[in-house]
N, C-alpha and C positions, 0 to 999 in steps of 0.2 A: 757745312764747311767742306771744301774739296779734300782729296789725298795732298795735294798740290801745296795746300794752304796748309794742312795738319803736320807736315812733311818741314815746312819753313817755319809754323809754332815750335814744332818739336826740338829744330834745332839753335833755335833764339833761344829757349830755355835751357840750353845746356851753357849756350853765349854768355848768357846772361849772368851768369853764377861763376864765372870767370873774368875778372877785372881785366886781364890781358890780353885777353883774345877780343878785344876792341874794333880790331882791323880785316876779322871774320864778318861776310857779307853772309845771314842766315840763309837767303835765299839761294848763292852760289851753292853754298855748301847742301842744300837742300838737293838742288840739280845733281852733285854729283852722285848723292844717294840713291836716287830715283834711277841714274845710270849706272849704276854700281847693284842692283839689287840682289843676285846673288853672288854668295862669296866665298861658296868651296863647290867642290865638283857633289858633297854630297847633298850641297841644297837642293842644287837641278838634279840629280835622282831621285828627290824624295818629290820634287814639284812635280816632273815629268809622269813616274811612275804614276801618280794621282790621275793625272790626264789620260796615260793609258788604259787603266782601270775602268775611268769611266768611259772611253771611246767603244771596249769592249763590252762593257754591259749594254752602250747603246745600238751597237752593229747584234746583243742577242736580239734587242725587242726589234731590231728592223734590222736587215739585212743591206738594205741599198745605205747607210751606216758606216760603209767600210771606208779604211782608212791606205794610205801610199805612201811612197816615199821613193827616192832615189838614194841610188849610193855614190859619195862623195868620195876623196881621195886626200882633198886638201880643206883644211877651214875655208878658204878665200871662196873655194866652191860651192861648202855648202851656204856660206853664208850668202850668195849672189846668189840662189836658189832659195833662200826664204824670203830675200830684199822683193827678190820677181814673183814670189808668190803673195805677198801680201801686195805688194804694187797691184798684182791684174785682178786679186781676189777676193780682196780687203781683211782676210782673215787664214789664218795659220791652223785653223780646227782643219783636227785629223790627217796634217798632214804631216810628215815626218822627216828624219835623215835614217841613210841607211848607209852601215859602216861594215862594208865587204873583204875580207879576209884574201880573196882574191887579192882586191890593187892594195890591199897593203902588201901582200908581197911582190905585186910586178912591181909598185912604186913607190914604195916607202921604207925599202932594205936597204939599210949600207951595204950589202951583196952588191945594189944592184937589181935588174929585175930580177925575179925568181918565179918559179913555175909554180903555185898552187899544193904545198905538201908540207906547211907547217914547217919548214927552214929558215922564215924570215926570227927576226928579233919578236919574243914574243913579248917586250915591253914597245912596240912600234903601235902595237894596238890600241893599247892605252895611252898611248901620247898621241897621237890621231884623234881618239872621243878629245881628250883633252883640247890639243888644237880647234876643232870644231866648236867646243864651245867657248873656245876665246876670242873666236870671230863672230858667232853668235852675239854673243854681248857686248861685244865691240859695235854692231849693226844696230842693237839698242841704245846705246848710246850713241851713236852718229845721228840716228833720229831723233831722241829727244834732243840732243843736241841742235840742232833746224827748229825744231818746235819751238825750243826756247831762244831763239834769234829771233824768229818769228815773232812770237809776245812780246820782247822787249821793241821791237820797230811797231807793233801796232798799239803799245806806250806811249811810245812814244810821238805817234802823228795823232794820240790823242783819241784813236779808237776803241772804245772799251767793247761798243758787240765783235769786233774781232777779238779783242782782246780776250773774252770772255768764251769765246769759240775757239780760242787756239789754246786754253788752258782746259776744255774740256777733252779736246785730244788727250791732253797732258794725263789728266786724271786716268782715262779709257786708252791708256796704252798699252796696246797687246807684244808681247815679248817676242822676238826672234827664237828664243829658246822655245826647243821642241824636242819630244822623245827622239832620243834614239836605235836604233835595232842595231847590236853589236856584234860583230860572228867574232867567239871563239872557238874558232876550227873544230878540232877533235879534243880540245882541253889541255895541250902540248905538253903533256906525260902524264902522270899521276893522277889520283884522287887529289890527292896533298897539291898538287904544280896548278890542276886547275882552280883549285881553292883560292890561290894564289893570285892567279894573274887576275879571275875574277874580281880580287877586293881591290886590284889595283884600277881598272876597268871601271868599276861601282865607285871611287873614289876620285876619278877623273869627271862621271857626269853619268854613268850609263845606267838608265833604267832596264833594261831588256837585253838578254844574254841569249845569242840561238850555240847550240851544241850541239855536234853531229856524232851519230853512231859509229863512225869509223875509227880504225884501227890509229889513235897518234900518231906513232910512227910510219906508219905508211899510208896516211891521208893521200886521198887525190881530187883534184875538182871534181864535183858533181856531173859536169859534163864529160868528164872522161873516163876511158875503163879501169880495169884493174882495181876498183874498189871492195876495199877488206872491212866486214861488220865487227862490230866484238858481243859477246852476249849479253844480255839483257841487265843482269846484274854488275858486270863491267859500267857501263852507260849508266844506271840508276845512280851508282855513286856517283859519277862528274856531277849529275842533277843537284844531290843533296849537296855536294861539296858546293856548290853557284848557289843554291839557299842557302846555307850557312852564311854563305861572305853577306847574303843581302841583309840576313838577321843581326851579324853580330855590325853592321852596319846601321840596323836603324831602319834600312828601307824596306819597312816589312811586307810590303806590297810590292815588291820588285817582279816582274816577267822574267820567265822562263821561257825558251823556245826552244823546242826538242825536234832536231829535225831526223832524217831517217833518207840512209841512203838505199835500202833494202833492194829497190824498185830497181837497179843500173846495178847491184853488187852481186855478182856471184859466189862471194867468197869468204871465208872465216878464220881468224887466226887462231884462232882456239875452240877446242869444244867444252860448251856449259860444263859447270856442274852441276847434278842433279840428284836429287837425295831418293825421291821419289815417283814413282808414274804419275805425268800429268802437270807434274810443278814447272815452273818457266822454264830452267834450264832442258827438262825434257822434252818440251815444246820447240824448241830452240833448237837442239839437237833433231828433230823429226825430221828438221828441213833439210840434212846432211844426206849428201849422195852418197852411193855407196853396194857393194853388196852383203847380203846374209852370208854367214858361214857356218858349217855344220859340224866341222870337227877341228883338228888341232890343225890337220895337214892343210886344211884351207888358208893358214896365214903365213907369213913369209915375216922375216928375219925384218925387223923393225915397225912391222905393220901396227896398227891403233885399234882395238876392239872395241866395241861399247856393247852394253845390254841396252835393246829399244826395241818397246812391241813385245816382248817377251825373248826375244831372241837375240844372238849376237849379231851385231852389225859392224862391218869393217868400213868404215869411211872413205870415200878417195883423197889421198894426201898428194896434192902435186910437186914437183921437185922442188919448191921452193921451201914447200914444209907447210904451208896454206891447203886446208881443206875446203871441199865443192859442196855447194847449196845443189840441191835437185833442178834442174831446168822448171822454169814457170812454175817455180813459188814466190817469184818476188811480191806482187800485190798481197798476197796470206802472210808474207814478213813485212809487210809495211805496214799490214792490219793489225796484228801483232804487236808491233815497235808501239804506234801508235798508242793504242789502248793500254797499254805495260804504263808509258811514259806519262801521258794523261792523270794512271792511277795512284802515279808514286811522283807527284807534285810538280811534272811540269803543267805550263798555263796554255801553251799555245804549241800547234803543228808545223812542221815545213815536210813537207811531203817531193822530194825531189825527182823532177819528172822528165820523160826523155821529149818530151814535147806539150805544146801548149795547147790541151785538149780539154773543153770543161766534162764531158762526157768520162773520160776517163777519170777525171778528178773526185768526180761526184762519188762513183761507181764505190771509191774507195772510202772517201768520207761517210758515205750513208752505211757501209757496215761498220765503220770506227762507230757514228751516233746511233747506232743500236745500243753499243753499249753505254756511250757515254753521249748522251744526249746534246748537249751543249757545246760539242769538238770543234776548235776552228782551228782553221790554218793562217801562218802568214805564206806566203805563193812568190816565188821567185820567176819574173816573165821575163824568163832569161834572155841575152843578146847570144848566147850560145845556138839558141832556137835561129833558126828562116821561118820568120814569121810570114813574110810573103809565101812561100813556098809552103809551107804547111796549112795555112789557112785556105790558101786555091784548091791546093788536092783535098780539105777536106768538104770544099762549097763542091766541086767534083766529084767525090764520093755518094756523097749527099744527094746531087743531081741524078747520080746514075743510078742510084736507088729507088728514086721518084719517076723514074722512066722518062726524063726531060733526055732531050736530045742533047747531046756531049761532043760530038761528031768534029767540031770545031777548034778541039783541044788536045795540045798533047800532053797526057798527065805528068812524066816526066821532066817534059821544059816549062812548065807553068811559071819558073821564074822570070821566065825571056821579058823585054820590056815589051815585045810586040803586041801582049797580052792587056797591058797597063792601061786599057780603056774598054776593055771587052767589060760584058754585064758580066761574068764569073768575077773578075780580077775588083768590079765594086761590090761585091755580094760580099767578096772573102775579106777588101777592107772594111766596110762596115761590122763584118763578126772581131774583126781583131778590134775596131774601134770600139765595143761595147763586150769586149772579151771580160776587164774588172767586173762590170756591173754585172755579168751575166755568171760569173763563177763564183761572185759573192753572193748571187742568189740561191746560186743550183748545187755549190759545190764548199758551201762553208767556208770562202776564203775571207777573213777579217781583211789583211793586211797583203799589199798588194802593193814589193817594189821589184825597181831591174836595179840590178845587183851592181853592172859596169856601165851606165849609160855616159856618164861624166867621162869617163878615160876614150869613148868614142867620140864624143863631141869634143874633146881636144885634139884629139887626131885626127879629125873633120873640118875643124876648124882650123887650122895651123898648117892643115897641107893647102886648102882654099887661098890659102893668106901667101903660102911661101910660090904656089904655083905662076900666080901674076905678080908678085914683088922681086923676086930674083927672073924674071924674064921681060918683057916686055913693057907691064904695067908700072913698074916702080912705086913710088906713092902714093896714085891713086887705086894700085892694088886695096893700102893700107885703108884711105879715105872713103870710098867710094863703098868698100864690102864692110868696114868696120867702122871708123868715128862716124861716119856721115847718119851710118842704122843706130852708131848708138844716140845720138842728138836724138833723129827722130823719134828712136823707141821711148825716150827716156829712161836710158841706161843710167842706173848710177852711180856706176865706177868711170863712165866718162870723166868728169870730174875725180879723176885717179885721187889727188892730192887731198880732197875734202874725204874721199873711201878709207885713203889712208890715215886719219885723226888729224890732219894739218888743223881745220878748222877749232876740233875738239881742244888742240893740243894750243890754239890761240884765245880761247875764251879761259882755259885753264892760266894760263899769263896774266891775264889783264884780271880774273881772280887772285891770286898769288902776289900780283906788282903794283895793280893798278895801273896808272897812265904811264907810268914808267915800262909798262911790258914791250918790248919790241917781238912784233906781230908778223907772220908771217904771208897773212891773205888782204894785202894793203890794193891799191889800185892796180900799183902794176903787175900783181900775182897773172900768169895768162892762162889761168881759169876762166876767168871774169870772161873772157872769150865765147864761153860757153854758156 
């Protein structure tokens, strides 16, 4: 017996024991179950988390394994970006939504946009997962929904091997719903705040929480400067407080992702405490610029002492009141962060880097799985990065090393388009084209999205569209670069109104009224156009 069939037994027997629900069609009401499957945001954590789990165990026993994602902004986005991945793919394995902490504050603030520093609404986050997965399952049911249009016309002309082929889809239907990877930021205040927001996050849909070592309060993008660490045991609490919410939730298996901005930070808002030589905090503290001082007269009227090394050591406190890491120890504080975090119950790394290099990546991963053998990263292939421009200097680099003649190039303008067909400029897209696979080989990265891709292809797309519609081209700006690719591609929000539930919200009618429904996708609907 199908799910299909078990699905319309099951609820014939509820019918059934009910004199008055007569007018209940068991099989409608079956359909809506089927598109209804999950029905809080903690089911799909606990479903997703499952999926993650084992994605990760299968990226240990093989590496080429790994998993992607993009980062969305709006439901509608992500959800045309799983309809387009199962369309070209047939299948949704390992691939994800990625929910950037970035565009919810350029784009998702009643501010307004905002710059990256944890000012936005910190309940926009979790209404965001939340959005995402109402379009999600809206995209579930808009399918099955087709499916079963489908089976009832191949009913009805009498066809059962279609019939019997359109109901096995039914059974074998893979869900739109997919992990998600959720940033929140630096945990926007507290042990206590980020416990908080987490269970709200965890109760919207979110399997997987990434959390960064920076200062809360004066959080900044990854790609930009002026980034403040805080110490190791600061950071460990946010981790437990984001386990907590997933325990006292249920989702025991919930992700953790600890990312580490050490590698771009020079800077500290506070110094550890530290009980003993050698214990984290004095590790922590080693990192601190500074000079020794010998006697009383060496410190000045507000100055900071610490005992390190056996000796006093006066830290550099800059005018803000922020003290200085030593120059080039970032990679030994990412090493550090890393393995700390690993050991006190985060599951996964983000390692934030000032560029897209697997050599570099590796370099630092391979002393983290010294100690901890099994370390993976999720890897952000930032739009922050000139991919073109860092990949050419580094097939350049490369080349000059090799004693290949270079003569040809200027390493400096390697962006120029004039370059755009030289062998360098295919060398260096083929490495960007096989960058995933080759950093999930060499350099431990599981999980591998870009963070803003969706907020550029709206702005890519919308200036293409306004450049020829407000000047010369008019509507066949609109036609020619948009309906016309989407017919051919088979776009499926072409059909806006069927994207939008018209159809869903028509079988639901004629469920509920029967022939009495008045229906909104009749002949003269000018869909049917399409």
């Amino acid at each position: 017996m199908s799910n299909y069939t078990k699905e319309i037994d099951a609820v014939a027997s509820v019918c059934s024991a009910n004199s008055t629900w007569s007018a209940i069609n068991p099989e409608s009401a079956a359909r809506m179950r089927l598109q209804n499957r999950f029905h809080t945001g903690l089911d799909i954590a606990k479903y997703t988390a499952k999926i993650m789990r084992e994605d990760m165990a299968a990226y240990d026993a093989d590496s080429a394994q790994y998993t992607q994602s993009l980062g969305c902004w709006h439901g509608f986005i992500g959800q045309q970006k799983m309809i387009s991945i199962k369309k070209h793919l047939q299948t949704t394995s390992k691939r994800y939504l990625y929910l950037s902490g970035w565009m919810v504050a350029a784009l998702r603030s009643d501010f307004g946009p905002l710059p990256d520093q944890s000012m936005h609404e910190k309940t926009a986050v979790s209404s965001l997962i939340e959005e995402l997965y109402t379009f999600l399952r809206q995209a579930d049911a808009r399918e099955l929904d087709l499916l079963f249009t489908d089976l009832d016309a191949a009913r009805d002309a009498g066809d059962k091997a279609k019939a019997a082929e359109i109901q096995a889809k039914i059974d074998n239907f893979e869900t739109h719903v997919v992990p998600i990877v959720a940033d929140i930021d630096a945990g926007f205040g507290n042990p206590e705040a980020t416990y908080l927001l987490a269970k709200r996050m965890i109760e919207a849909g979110a399997c997987c929480i990434q959390i960064e070592n920076q200062v809360s309060d004066e959080k900044q993008c990854g790609h930009q400067d002026g980034k403040v660490t805080v110490p190791h045991s600061d950071f460990l609490a946010k981790i437990n407080a984001v386990r907590y919410a997933f325990l006292e939730l249920g989702v025991d298996d919930g992700v953790i992702v600890a990312r580490t901005d050490s590698l771009g930070a020079g800077l500290t808002k506070q110094i550890a405490v530290t009980n003993e030589p050698g214990d984290l905090g004095d590790l922590y503290n080693a990192f601190l610029d500074g000079d020794y001082v010998e006697s009383a007269s060496d410190i000045q009227n507000g100055d900071v002492v610490i005992k390190a090394n056996g000796k006093l050591l006066k830290p550099k406190r800059l005018a803000s009141g922020l003290f200085q890491f030593k120059k080039d120890t970032g990679v030994d504080r990412v090493v550090l962060d890393c393995i700390t975090s690993l050991q006190n119950g985060a599951d996964l790394l983000w390692i934030e880097t000032e560029k897209p290099h697997v050599g570099q990546i590796a370099d630092m991963v391979n002393r983290i799985r010294e100690v901890v053998p099994n370390a993976k990263l999720v890897y952000n292939n930032s739009p922050s990065f000139n991919w073109t421009l860092n990949f050419r200097q580094q097939v350049f680099d490369i080349w000059s090393e090799e004693g290949k003649d270079v003569s040809a190039y200027d390493r400096a303008k390697l962006m120029s388009e004039e370059y755009d067909a030289t062998e360098l400029a295919l060398a260096a897209d083929e490495r960007i084209r096989t960058f995933q696979a080759d950093a999930s080989r060499e350099a431990g990265i599981f999980h591998h999205l870009i963070t803003l891709p969706t907020y550029h292809t709206a702005a890519l797309s919308t200036d293409n569209l306004a450049k020829g519609y407000f000047a010369d081209q008019g509507m066949l700006a609109y036609v020619k670069s948009v309906q016309r690719q989407e017919i051919r591609q088979g776009i499926a929000c072409v059909k806006h109104q069927n994207m939008a539930g018209s159809d869903i919200g028509d079988n639901h009618k004629e469920y509920f009224a029967g022939e009495a429904a008045l229906k909104a996708g009749g002949k003269d609907n000018t869909m049917n156009q399409f």
